[in-house]
mmCIF file of the N, C-alpha and C atoms, coordinates in Angstrom:
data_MODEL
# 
_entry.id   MODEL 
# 
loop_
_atom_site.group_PDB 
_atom_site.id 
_atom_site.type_symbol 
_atom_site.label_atom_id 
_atom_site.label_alt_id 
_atom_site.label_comp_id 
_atom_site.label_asym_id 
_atom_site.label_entity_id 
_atom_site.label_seq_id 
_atom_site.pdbx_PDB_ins_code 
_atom_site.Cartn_x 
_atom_site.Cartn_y 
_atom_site.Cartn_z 
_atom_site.occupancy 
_atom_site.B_iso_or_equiv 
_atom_site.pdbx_formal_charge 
_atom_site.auth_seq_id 
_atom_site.auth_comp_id 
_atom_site.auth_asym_id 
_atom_site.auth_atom_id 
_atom_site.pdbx_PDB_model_num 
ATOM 1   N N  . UNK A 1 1  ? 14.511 18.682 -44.553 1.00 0.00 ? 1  UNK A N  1 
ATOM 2   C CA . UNK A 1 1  ? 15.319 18.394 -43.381 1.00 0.00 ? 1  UNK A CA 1 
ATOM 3   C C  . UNK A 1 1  ? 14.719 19.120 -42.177 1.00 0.00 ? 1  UNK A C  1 
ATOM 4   N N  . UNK A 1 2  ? 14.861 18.479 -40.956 1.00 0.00 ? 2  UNK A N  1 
ATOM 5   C CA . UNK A 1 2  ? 14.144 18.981 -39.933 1.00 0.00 ? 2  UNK A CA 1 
ATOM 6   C C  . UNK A 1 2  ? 14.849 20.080 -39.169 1.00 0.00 ? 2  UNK A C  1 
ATOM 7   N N  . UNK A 1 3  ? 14.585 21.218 -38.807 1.00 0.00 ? 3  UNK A N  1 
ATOM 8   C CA . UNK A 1 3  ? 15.039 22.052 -38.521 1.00 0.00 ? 3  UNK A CA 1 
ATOM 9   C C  . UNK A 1 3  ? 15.781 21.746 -36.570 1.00 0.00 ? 3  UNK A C  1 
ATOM 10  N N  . UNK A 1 4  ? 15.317 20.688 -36.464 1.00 0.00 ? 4  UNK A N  1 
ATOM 11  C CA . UNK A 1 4  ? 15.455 20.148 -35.126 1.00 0.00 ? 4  UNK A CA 1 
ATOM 12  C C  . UNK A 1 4  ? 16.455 18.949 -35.092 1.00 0.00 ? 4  UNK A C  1 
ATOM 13  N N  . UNK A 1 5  ? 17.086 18.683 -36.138 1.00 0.00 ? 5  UNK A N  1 
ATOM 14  C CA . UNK A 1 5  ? 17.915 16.947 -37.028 1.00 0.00 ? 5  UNK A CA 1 
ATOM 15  C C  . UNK A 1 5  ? 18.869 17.133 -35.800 1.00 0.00 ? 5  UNK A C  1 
ATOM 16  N N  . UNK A 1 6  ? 19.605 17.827 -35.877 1.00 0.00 ? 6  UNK A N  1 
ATOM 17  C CA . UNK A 1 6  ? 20.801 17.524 -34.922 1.00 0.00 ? 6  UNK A CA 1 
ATOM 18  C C  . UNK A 1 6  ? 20.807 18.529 -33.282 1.00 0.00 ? 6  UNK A C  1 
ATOM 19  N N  . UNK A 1 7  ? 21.159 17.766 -32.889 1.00 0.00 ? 7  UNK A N  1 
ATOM 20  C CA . UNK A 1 7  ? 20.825 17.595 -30.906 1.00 0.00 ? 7  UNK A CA 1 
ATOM 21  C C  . UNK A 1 7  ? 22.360 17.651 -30.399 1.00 0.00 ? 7  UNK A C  1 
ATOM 22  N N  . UNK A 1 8  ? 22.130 18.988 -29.694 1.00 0.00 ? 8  UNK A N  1 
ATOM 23  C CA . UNK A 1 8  ? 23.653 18.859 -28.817 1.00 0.00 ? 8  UNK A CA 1 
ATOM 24  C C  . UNK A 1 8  ? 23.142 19.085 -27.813 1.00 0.00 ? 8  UNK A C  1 
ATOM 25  N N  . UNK A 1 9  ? 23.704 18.517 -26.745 1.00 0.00 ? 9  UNK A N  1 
ATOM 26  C CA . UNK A 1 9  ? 23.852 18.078 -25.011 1.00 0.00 ? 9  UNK A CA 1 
ATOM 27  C C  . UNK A 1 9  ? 24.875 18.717 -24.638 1.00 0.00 ? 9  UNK A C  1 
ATOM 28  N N  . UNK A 1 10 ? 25.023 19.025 -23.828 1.00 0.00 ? 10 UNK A N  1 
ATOM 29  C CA . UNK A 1 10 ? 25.541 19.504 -22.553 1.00 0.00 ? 10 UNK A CA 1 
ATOM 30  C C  . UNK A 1 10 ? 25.424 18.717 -20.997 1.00 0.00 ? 10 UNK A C  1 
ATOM 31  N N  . UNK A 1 11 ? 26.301 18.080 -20.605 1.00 0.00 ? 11 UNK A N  1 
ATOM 32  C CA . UNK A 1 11 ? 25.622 17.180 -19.505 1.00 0.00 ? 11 UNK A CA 1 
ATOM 33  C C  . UNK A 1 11 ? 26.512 16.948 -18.479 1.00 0.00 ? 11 UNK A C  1 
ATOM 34  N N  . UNK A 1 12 ? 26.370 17.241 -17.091 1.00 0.00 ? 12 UNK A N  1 
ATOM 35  C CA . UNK A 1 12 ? 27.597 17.282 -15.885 1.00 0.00 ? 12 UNK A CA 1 
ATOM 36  C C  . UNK A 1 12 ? 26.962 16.303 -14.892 1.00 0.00 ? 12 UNK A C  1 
ATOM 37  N N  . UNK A 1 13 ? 27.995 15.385 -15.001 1.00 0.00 ? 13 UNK A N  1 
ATOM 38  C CA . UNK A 1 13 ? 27.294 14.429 -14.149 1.00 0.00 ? 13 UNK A CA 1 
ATOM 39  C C  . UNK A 1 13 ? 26.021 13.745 -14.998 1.00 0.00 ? 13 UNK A C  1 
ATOM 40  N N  . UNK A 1 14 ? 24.802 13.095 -14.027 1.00 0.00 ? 14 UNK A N  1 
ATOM 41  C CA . UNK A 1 14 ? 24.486 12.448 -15.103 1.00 0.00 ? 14 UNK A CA 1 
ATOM 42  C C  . UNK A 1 14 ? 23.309 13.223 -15.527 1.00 0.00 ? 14 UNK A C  1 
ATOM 43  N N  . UNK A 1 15 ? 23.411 14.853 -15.522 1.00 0.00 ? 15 UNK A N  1 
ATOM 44  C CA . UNK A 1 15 ? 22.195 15.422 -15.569 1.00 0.00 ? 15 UNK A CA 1 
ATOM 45  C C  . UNK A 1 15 ? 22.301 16.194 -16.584 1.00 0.00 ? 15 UNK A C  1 
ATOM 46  N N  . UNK A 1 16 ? 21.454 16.433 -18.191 1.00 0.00 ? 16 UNK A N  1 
ATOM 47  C CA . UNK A 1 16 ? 21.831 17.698 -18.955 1.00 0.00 ? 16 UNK A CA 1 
ATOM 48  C C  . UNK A 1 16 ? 21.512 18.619 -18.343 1.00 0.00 ? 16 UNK A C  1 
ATOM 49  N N  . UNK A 1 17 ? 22.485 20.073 -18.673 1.00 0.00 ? 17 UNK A N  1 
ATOM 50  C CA . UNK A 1 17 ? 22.010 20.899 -18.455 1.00 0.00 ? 17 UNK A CA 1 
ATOM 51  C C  . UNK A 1 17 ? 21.702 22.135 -19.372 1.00 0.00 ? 17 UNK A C  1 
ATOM 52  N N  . UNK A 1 18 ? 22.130 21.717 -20.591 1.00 0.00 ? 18 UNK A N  1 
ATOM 53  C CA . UNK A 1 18 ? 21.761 22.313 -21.904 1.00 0.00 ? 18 UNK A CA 1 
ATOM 54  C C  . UNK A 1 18 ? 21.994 21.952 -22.799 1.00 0.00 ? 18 UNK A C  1 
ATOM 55  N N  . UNK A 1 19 ? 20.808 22.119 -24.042 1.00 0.00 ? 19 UNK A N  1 
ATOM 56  C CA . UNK A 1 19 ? 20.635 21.527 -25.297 1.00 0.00 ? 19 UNK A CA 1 
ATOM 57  C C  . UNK A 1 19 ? 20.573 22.694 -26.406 1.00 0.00 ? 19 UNK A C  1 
ATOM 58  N N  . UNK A 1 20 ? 20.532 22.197 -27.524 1.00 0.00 ? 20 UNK A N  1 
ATOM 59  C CA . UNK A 1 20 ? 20.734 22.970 -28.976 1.00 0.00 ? 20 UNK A CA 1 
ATOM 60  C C  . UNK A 1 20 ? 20.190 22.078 -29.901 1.00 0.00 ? 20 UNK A C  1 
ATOM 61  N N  . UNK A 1 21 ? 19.755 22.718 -30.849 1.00 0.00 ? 21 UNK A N  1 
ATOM 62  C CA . UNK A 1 21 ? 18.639 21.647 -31.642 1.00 0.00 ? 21 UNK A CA 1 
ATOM 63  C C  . UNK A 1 21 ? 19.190 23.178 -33.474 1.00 0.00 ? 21 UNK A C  1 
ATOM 64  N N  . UNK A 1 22 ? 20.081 21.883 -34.099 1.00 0.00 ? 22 UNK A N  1 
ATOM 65  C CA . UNK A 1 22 ? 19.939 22.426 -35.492 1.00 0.00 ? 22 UNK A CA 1 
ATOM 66  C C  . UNK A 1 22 ? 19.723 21.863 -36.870 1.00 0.00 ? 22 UNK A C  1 
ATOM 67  N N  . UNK A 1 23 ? 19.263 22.481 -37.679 1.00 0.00 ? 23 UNK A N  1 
ATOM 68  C CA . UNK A 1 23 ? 18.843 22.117 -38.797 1.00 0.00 ? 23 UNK A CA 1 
ATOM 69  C C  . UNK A 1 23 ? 20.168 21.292 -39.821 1.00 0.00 ? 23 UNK A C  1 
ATOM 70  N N  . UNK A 1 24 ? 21.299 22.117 -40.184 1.00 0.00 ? 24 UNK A N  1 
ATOM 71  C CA . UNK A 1 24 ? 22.392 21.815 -40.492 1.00 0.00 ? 24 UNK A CA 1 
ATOM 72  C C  . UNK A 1 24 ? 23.887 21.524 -39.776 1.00 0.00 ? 24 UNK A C  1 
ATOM 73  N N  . UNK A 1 25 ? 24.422 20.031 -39.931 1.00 0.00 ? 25 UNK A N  1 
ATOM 74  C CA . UNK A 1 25 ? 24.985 19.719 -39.514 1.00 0.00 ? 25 UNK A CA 1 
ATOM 75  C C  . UNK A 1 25 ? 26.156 20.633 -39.282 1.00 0.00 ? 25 UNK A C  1 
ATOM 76  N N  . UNK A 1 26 ? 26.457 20.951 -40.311 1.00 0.00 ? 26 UNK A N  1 
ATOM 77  C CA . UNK A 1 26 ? 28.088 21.982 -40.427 1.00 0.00 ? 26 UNK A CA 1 
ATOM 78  C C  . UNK A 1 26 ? 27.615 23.242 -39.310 1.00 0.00 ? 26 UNK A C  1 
ATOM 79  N N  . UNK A 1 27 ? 26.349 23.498 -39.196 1.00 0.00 ? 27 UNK A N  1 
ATOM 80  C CA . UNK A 1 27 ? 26.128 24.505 -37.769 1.00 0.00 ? 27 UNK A CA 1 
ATOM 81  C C  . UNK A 1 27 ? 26.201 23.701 -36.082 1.00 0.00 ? 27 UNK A C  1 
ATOM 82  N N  . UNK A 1 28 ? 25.737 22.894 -36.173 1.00 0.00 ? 28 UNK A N  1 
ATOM 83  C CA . UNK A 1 28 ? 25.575 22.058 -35.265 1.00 0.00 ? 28 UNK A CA 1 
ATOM 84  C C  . UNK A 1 28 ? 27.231 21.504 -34.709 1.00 0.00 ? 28 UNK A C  1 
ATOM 85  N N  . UNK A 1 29 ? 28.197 21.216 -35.608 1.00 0.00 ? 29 UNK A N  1 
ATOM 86  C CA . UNK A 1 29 ? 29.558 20.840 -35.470 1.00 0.00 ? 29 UNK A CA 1 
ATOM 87  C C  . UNK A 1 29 ? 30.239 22.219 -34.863 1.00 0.00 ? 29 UNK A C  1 
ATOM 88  N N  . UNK A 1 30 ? 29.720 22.853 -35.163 1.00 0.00 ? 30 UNK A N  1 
ATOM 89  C CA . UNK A 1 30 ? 30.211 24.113 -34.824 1.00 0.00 ? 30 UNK A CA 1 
ATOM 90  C C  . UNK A 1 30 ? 30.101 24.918 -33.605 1.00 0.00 ? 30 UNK A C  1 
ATOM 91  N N  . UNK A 1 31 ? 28.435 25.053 -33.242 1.00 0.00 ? 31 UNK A N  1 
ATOM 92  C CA . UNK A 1 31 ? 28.252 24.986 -31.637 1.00 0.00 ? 31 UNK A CA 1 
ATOM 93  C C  . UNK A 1 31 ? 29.245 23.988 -31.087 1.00 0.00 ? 31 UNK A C  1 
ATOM 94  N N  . UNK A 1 32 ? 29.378 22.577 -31.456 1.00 0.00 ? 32 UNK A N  1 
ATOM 95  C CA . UNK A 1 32 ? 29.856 21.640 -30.604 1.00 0.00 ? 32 UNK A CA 1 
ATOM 96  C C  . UNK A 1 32 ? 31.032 22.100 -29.974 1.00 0.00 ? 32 UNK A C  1 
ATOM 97  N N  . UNK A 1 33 ? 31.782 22.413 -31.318 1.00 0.00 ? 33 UNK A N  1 
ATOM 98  C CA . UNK A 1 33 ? 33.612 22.875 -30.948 1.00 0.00 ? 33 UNK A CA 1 
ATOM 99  C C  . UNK A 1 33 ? 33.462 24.085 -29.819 1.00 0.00 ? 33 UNK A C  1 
ATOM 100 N N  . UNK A 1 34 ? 32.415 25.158 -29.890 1.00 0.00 ? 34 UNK A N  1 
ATOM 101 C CA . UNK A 1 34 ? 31.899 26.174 -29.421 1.00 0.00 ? 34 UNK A CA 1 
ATOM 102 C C  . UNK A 1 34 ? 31.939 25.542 -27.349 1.00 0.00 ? 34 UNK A C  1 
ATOM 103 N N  . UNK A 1 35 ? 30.954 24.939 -27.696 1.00 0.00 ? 35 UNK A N  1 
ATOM 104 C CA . UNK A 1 35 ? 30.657 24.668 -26.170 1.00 0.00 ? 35 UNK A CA 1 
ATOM 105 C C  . UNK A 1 35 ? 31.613 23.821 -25.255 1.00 0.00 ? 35 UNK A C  1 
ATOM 106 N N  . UNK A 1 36 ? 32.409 22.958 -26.465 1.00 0.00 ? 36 UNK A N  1 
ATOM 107 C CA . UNK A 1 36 ? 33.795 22.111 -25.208 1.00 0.00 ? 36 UNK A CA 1 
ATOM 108 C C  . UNK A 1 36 ? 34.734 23.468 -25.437 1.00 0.00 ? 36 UNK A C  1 
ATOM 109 N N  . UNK A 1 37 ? 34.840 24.257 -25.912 1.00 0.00 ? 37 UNK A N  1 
ATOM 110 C CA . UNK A 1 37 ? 35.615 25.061 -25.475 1.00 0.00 ? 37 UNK A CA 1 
ATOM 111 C C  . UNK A 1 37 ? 35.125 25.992 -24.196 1.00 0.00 ? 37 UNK A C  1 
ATOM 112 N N  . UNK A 1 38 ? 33.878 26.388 -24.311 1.00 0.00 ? 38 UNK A N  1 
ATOM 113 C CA . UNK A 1 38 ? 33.214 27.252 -23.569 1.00 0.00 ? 38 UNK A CA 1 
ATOM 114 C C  . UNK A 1 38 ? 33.310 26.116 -22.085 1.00 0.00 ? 38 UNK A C  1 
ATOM 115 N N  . UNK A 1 39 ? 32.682 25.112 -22.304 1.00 0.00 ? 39 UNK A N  1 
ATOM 116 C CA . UNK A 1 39 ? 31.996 24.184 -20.951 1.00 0.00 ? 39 UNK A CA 1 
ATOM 117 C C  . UNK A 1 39 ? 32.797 23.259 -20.990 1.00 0.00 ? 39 UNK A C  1 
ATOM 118 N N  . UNK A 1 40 ? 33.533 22.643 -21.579 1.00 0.00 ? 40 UNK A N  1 
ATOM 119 C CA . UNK A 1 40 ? 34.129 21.401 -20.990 1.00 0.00 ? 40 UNK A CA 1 
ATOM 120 C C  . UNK A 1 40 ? 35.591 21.466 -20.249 1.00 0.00 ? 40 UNK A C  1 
ATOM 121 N N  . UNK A 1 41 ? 34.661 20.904 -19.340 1.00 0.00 ? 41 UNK A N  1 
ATOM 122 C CA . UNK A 1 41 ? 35.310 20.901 -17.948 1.00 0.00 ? 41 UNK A CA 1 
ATOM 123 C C  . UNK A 1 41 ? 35.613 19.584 -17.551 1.00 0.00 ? 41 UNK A C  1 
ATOM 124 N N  . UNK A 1 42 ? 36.463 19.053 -16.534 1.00 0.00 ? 42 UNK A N  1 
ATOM 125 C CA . UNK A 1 42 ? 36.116 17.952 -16.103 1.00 0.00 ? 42 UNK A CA 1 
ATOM 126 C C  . UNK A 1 42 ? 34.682 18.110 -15.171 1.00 0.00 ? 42 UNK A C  1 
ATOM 127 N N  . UNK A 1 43 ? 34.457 16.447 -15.338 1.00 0.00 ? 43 UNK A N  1 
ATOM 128 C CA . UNK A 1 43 ? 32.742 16.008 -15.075 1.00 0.00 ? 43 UNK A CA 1 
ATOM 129 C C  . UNK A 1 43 ? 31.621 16.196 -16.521 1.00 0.00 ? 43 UNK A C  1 
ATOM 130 N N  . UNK A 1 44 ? 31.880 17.450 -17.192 1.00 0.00 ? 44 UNK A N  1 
ATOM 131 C CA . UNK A 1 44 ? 31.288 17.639 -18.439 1.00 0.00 ? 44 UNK A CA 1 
ATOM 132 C C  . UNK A 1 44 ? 31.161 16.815 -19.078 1.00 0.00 ? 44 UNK A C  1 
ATOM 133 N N  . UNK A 1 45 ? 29.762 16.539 -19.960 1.00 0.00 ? 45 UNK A N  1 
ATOM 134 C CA . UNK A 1 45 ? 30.039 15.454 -21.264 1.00 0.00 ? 45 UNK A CA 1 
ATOM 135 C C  . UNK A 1 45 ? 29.107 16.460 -22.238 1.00 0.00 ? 45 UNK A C  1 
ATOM 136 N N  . UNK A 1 46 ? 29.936 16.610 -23.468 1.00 0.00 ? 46 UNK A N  1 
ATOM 137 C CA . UNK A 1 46 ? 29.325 17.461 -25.006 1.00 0.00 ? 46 UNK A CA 1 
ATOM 138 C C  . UNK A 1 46 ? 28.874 15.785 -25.534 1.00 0.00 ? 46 UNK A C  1 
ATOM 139 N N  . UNK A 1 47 ? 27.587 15.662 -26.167 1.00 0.00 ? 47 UNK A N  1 
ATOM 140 C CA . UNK A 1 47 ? 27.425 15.034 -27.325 1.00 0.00 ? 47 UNK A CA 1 
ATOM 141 C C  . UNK A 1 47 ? 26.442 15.611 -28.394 1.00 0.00 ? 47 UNK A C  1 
ATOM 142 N N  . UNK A 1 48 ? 26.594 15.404 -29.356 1.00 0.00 ? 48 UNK A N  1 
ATOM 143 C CA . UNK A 1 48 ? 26.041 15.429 -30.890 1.00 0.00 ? 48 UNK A CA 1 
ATOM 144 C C  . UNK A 1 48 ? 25.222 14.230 -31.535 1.00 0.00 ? 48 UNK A C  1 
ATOM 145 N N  . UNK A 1 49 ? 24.431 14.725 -31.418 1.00 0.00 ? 49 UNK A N  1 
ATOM 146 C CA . UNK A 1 49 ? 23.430 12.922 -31.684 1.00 0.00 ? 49 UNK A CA 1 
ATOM 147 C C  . UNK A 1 49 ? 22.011 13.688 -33.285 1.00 0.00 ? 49 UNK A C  1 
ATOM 148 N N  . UNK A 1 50 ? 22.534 12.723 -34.098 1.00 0.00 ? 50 UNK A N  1 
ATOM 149 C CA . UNK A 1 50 ? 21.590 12.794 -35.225 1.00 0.00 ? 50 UNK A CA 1 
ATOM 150 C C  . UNK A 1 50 ? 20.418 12.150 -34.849 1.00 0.00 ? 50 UNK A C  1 
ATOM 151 N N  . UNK A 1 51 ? 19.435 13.187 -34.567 1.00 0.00 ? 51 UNK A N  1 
ATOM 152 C CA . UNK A 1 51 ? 18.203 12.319 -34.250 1.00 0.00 ? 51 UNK A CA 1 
ATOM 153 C C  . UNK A 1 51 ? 17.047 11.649 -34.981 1.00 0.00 ? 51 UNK A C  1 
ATOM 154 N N  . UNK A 1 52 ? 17.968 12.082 -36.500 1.00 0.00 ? 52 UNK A N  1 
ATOM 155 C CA . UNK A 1 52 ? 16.703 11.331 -37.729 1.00 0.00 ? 52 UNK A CA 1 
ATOM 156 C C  . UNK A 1 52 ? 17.136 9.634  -37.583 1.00 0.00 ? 52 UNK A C  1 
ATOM 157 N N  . UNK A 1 53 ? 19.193 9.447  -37.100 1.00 0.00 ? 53 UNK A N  1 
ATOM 158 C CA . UNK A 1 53 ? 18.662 8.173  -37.007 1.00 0.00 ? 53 UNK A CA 1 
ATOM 159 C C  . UNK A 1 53 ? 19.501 7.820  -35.836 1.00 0.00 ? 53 UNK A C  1 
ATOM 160 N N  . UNK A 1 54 ? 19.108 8.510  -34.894 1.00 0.00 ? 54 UNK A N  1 
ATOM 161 C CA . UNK A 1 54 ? 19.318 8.357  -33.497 1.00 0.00 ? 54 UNK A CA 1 
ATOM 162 C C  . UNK A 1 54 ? 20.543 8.060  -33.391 1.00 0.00 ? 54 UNK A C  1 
ATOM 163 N N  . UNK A 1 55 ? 22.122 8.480  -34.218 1.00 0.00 ? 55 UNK A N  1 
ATOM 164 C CA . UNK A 1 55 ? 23.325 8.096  -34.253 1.00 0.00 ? 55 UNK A CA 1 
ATOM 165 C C  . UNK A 1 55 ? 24.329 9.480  -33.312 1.00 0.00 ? 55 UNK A C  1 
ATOM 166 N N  . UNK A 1 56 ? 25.267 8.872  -32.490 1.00 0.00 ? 56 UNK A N  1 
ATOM 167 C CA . UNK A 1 56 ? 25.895 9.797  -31.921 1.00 0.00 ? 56 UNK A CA 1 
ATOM 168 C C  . UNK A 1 56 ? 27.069 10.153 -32.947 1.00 0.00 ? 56 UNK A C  1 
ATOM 169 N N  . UNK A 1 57 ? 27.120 11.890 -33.141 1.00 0.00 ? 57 UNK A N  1 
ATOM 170 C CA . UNK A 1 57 ? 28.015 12.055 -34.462 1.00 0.00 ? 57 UNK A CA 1 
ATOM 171 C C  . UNK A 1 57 ? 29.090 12.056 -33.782 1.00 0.00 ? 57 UNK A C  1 
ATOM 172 N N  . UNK A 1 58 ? 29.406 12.715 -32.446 1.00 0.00 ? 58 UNK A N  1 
ATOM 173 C CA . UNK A 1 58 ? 30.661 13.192 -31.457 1.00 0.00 ? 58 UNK A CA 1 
ATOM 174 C C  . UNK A 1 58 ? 30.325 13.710 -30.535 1.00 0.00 ? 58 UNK A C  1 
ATOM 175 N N  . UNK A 1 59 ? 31.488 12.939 -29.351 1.00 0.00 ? 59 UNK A N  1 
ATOM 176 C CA . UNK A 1 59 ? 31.331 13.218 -28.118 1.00 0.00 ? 59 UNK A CA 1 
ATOM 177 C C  . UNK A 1 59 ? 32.433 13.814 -26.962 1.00 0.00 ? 59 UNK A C  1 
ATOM 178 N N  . UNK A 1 60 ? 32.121 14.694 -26.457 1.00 0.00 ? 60 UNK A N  1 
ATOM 179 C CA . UNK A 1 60 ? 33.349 15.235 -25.645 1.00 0.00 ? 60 UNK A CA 1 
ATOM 180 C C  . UNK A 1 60 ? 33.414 14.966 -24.335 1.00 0.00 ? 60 UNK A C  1 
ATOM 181 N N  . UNK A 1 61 ? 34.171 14.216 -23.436 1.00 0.00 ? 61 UNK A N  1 
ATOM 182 C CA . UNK A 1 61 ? 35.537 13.807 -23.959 1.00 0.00 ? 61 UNK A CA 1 
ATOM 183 C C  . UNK A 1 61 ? 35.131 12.479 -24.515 1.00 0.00 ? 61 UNK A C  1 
ATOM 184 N N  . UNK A 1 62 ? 36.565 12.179 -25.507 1.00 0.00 ? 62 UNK A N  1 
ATOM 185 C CA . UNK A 1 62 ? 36.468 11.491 -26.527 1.00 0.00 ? 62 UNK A CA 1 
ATOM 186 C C  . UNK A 1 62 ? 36.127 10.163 -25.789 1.00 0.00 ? 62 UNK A C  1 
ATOM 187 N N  . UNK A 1 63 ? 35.752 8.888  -25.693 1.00 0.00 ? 63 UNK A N  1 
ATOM 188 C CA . UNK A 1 63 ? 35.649 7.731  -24.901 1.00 0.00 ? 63 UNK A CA 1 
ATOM 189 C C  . UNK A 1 63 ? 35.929 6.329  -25.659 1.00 0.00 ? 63 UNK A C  1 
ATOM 190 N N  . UNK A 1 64 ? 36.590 6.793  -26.845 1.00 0.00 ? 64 UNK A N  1 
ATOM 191 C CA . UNK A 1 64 ? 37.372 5.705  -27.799 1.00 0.00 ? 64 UNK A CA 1 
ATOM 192 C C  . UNK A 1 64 ? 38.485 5.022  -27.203 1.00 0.00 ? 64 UNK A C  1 
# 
């Protein structure tokens, strides 16, 4: 497994402004909860994107 598999964003407006790159998902879910608590703000967008097959796991705010 790639030590780089899962990709979290950070993004205000339409610009990131910080990323995270982890090996295991259950760490990666975890920053996530981490950073919409820390950063999400309105304008903010958190996403989680599996990049082995380019799938978005979750995104903050929700857009369902």
């Amino acid at each position: 497994m790639s030590p780089e598999r899962f990709h979290l964003t950070l993004a205000t407006g339409d610009r990131p402004t910080m990323h995270g790159w982890w090996g295991r998902e259950e760490t990666a879910r975890g920053k996530f909860d981490s950073w919409v608590g820390t950063w999400g703000t309105p304008g903010a967008r958190v996403s989680l994107v599996d990049e082995e097959n380019g799938s978005l796991l979750t995104a903050w705010p929700d857009e369902s």
